[in-house]
C-alpha positions in Angstrom: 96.3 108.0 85.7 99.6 106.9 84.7 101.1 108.6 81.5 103.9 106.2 79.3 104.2 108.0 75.9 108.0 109.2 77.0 109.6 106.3 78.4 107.7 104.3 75.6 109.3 106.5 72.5 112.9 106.4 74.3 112.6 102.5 74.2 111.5 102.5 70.8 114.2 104.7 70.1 116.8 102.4 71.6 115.1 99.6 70.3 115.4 100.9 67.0 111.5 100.1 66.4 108.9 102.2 65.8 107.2 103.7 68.9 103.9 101.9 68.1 104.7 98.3 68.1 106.4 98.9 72.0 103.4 100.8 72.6 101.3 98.4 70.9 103.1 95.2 72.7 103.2 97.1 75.6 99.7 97.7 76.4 98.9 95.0 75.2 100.9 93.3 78.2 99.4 95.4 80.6 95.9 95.1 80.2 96.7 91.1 80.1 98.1 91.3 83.5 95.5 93.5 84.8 92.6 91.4 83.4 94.4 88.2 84.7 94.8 89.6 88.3 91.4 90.2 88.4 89.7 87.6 91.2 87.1 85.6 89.8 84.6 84.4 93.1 85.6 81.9 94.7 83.0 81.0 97.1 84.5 78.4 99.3 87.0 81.3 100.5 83.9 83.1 101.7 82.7 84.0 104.9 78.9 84.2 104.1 77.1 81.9 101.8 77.0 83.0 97.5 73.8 83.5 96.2 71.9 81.0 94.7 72.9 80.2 90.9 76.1 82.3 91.5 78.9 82.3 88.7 82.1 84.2 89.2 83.8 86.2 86.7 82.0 89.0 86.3 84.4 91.1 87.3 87.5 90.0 85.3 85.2 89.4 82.3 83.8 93.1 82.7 87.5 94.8 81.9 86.2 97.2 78.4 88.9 98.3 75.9 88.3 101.3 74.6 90.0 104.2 72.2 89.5 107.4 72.5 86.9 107.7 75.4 86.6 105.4 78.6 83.7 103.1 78.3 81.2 103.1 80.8 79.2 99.4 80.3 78.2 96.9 82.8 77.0 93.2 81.7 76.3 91.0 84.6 76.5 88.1 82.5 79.5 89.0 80.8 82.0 86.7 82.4 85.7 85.5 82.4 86.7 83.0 84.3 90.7 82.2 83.3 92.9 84.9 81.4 91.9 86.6 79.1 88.7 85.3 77.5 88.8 85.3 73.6 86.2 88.4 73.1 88.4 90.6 75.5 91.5 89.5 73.1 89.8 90.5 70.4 88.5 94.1 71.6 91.8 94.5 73.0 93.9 94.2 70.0 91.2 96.4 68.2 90.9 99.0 70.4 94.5 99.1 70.6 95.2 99.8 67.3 92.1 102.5 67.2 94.1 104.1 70.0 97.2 104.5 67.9 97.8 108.7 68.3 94.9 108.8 70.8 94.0 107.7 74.3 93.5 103.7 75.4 91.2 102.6 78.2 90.5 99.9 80.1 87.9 100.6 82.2 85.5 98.3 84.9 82.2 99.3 85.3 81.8 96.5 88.0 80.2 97.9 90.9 82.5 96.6 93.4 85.2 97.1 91.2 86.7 100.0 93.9 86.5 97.4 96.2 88.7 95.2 94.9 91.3 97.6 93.5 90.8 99.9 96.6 89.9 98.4 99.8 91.6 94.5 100.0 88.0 93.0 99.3 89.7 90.0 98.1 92.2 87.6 99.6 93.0 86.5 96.1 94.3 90.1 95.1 94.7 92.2 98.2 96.4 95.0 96.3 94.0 95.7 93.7 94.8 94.9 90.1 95.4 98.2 88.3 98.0 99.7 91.0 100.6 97.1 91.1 100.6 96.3 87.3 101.4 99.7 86.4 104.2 99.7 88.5 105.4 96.3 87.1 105.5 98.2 83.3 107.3 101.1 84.6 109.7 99.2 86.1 109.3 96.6 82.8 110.1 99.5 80.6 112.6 101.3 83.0 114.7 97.5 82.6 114.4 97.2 78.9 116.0 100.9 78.7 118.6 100.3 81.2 119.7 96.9 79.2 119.9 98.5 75.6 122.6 101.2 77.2 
């Protein structure tokens, strides 16, 4: 689990802003870019054949917000196909603001979820989601404090 709270309350300090709007913006970017690198099935990239009535997204559009404590839901019909779909926006920016002084999650209760963040299980994001976007905002953040000095 990655931890931001210091380098997020230097740049605010630099910044001159109040730690939670670059929290606020910043997690906000993150979870974005972790929602959008999510693969949504593509079945003519597969090797066997998708099952009949198959609709991808289900695992982008299964990405839960949360404040607090992780969530721990599954809806199969819960789907996302491009971005960020308008409900995740919206339990995003509230959970975000719940989280204010507390913990955020974003948690995937997909069950291949591992797969794809873990084991290259799909050509479309064959180093996970989670892992590389995290490094993106520490670097991100690590950029913004280097330019204000």
């Amino acid at each position: 689990m990655a931890r931001f709270s210091g380098s997020f309350d230097e740049l605010a300090k630099k910044m001159k802003q109040q730690p939670r709007k670059v929290i606020r913006a910043s997690i906000l970017e993150l979870s974005g870019w972790v929602i959008k690198d999510t693969p949504v099935g593509n079945p003519k990239l597969w090797k066997s054949k998708p099952p009949k009535g198959y609709v991808g997204g289900t695992a982008r559009g299964n990405w839960i917000p949360s404040a607090g404590t992780s969530a721990s839901r599954f809806d199969e019909g819960r789907k996302a196909k491009r971005g960020v779909s308008s409900l995740q926006r919206k339990e995003l920016t509230e959970a975000i603001s719940k989280a204010m002084g507390d913990s955020f999650y974003l948690t995937n209760s997909t069950p291949y979820i591992m797969r794809l963040e873990y084991q290259g299980w799909s050509g479309q994001a064959p180093d996970g989601m989670v892992r590389k976007n995290v490094i993106r905002m520490q670097q991100a953040i690590k950029r913004a404090i280097a330019e204000l000095d």
